[in-house]
C-alpha positions in Angstrom: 71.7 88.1 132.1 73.8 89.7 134.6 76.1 86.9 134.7 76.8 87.2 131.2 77.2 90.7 131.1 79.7 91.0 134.0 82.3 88.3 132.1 81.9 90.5 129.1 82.4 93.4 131.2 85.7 91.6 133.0 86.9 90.5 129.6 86.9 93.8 128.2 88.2 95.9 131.0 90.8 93.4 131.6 93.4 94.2 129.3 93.2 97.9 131.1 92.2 97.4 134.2 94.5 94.2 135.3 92.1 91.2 136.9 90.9 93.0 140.5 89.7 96.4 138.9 88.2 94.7 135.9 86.3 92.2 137.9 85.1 95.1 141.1 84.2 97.5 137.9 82.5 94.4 136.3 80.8 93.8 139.5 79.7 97.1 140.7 78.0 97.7 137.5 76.0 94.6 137.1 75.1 94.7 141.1 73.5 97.7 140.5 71.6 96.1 137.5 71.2 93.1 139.5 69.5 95.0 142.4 67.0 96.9 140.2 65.7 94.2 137.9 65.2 91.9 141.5 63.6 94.7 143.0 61.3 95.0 140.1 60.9 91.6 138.9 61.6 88.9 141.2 60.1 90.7 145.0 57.1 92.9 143.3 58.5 96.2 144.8 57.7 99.1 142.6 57.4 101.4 145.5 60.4 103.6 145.1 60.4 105.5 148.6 62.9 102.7 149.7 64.7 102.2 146.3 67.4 104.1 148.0 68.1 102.9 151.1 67.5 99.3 149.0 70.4 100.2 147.0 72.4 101.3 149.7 72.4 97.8 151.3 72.7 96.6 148.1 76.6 98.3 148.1 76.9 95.7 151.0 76.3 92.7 148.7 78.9 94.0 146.3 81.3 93.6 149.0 80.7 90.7 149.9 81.1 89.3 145.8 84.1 91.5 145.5 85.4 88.9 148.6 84.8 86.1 147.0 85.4 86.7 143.4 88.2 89.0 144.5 89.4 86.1 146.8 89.3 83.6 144.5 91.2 85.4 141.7 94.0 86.1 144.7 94.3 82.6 145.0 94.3 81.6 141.3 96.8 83.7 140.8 98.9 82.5 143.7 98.8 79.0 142.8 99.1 80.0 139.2 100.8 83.2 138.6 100.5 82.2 134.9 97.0 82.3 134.6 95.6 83.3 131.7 92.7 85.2 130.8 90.1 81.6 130.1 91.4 80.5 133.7 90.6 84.0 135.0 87.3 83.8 133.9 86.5 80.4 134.8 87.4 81.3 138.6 85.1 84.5 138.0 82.3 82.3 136.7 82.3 79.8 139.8 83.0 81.7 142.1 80.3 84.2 140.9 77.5 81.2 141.2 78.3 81.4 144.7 78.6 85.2 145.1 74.8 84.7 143.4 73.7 82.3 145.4 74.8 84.2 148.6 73.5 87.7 146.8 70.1 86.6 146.4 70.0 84.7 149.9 71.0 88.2 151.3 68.4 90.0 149.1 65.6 87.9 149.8 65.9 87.3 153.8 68.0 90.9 154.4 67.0 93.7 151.8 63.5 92.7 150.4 61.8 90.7 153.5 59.3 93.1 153.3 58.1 91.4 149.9 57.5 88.1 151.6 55.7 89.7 154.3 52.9 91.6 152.5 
C-alpha cells in the first residue's frame, strides 16, 4: 500500500517538484504512513506514550530511503541524463524494495524491539 502510493505520489509531484523533491516529498509522506500502520498492525503497539519518540526515529529511516532512492536516481540520471519519467520510476521502485527491506529490518530490531520482547 505504501509502495503504491509513494509512486503515485512521485509521479504526480514530478512534473513540479523535478525527480529528488518529488521522490523525498513522496517518501516523507508515506514513511510517516508507513511508521503508523507498522506500529499498529504489524508490532501490536497501541500504547501511544512512545508514538513520539517512535516517530522521531522513524525521521532516521527516511534518511536512510532518501539515500538510497535519492542515490539511485543520482546515478540514473548520470548514466542517463535522458531518462524519462517510466525509467525514473522503475529505479524508485527497486530501489524502494531495498529501502523496505532495510526500513522494516531497522523497525523491527531498532524502533519496535520492545514488541518482540513482551
Amino acid at each position: 500500500m505504501c509502495t503504491a502510493t509513494s509512486l503515485a505520489l512521485y509521479a504526480l509531484l514530478r512534473p513540479w517538484l523535478g525527480p529528488q523533491l518529488a521522490n523525498a516529498a513522496a517518501l516523507i509522506i508515506t514513511s510517516v504512513m508507513n511508521t503508523a500502520l507498522n506500529r499498529r498492525l504489524t508490532f501490536k503497539i497501541t500504547d501511544q506514550r512512545r508514538a513520539a519518540r517512535d516517530h522521531l526515529k522513524g525521521l532516521v529511516l527516511i534518511l536512510v530511503a532518501l539515500v538510497i532512492t535519492g542515490g539511485s536516481l543520482g546515478v540514473l540520471h548520470w548514466l542517463r541524463p535522458d531518462a524519462t519519467v517510466a525509467d525514473e520510476l522503475l529505479t524508485t521502485t527497486l530501489s524502494g524494495f531495498l529501502a523496505t527491506a532495510a526500513r522494516f529490518t531497522l523497525l523491527r530490531h531498532w524502533i519496535f524491539r520492545r514488541a518482540r520482547h513482551r
